[in-house]
C-alpha positions as a printed NumPy array, in Angstrom:
array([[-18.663,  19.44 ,  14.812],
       [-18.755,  21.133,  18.372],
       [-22.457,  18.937,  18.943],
       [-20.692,  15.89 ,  17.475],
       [-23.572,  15.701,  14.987],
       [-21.513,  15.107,  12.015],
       [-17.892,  13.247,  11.806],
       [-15.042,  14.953,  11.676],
       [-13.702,  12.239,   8.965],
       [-16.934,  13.248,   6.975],
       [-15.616,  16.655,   6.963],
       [-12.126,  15.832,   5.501],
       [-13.59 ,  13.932,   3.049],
       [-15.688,  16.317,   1.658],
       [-12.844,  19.049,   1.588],
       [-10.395,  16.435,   0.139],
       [-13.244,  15.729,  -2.47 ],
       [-13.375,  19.85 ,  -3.185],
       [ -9.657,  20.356,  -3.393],
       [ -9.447,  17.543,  -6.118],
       [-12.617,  18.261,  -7.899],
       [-11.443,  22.121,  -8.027],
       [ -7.573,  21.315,  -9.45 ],
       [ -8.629,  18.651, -11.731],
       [-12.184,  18.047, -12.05 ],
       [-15.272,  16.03 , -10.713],
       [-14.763,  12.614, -12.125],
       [-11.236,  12.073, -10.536],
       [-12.575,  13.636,  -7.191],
       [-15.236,  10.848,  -7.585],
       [-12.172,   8.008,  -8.147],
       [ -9.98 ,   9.78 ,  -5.551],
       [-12.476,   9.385,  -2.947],
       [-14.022,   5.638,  -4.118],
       [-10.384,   4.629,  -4.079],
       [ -9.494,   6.498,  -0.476],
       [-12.71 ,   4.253,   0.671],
       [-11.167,   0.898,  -0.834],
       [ -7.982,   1.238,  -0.272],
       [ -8.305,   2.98 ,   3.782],
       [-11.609,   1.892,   5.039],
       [-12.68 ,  -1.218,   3.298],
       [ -8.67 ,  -2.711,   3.167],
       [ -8.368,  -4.1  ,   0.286],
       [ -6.05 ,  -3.707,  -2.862],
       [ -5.546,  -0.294,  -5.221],
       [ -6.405,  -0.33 ,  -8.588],
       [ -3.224,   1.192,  -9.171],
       [ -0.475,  -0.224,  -7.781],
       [  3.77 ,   0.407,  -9.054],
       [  4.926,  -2.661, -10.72 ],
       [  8.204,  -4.27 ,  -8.985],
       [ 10.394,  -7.205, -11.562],
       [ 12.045,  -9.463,  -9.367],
       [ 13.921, -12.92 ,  -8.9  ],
       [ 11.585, -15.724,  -8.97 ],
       [ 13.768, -16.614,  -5.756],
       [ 14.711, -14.153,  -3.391],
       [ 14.925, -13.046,   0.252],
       [ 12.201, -10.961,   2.025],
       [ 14.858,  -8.615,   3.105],
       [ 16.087,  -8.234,  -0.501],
       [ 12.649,  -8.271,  -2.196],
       [ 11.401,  -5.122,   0.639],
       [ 14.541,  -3.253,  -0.56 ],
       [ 13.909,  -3.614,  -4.181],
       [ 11.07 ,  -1.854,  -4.277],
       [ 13.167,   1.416,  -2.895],
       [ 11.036,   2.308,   0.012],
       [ 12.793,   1.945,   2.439],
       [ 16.058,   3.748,   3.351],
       [ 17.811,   0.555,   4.681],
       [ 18.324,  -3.21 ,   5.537],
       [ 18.014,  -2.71 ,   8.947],
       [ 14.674,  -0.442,   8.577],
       [ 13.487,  -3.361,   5.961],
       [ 14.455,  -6.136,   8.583],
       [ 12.592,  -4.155,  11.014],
       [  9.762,  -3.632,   9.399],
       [  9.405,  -7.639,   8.711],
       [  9.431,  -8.312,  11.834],
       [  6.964,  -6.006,  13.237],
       [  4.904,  -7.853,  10.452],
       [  4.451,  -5.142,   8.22 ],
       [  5.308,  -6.695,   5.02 ],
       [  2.541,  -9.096,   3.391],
       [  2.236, -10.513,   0.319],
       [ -1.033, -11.708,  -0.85 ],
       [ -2.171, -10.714,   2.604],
       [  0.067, -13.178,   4.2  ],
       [  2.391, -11.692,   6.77 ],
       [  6.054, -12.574,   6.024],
       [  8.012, -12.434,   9.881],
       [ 11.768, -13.703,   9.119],
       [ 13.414, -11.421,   6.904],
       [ 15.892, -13.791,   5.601],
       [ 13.024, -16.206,   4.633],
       [ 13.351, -17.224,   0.548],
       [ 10.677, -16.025,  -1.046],
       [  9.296, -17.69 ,  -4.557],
       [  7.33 , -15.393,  -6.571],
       [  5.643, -16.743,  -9.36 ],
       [  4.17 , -12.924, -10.765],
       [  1.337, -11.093,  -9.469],
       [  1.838, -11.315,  -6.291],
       [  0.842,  -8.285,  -4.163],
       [  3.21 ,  -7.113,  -1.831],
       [  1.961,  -4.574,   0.998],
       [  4.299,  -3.023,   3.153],
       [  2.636,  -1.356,   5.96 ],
       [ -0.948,   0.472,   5.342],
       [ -0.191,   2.601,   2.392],
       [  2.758,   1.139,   0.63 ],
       [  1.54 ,  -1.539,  -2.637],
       [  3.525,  -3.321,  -5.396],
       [  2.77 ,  -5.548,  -7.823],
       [  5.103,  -8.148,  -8.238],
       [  6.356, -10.237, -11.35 ],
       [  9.558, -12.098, -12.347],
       [ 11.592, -11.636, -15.102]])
């Protein structure tokens, strides 16, 4: 790495790839890894993603503190409008904004945080 001839990224990968492949075996290394790529460097949707019931009407603010990942209103209204919460890849930006989901909707919160979302 000193010579810059291979990536540190590369690197991490690999041992990531190891580490998984040694606790569990090869073929979940291999989805580990295709899924890191998807998911981090490509940007699109997981496979596996936890599944959230809600209102078919409902507030942003209410909807980003359903899904219990956040600690509070004020960190969920803050996080809307930074524009970290999209669903469907559209950004929502007031948090008090009625929402109507009509089920399998995607809602991303941040980079690493997915739900799936349906009504009940």
């Amino acid at each position: 790495m000193k010579n810059n001839s291979i990536n540190p990224r590369d690197v991490k990968m690999r041992l990531a790839y190891e580490i998984v492949k040694f606790f569990h075996n090869e073929e979940k290394a291999e989805y580990a890894q295709n899924e890191f790529i998807k998911v981090f460097q490509k940007k699109n949707i997981p496979d596996e993603m936890k599944e959230i019931i809600v209102e078919k009407n409902i507030s942003a603010i209410d909807l980003v503190m359903k899904t219990k990942s956040v600690s509070s209103r004020s960190e969920a209204k803050r996080l809307i409008n930074q524009g970290a919460v999209k669903i469907n890849d559209v950004k929502i930006d007031d948090p008090f904004q009625l929402l109507e989901i009509n089920g399998d909707e995607v809602l991303r919160i941040g980079k690493r945080r997915f739900f799936k979302l349906n009504t009940n």
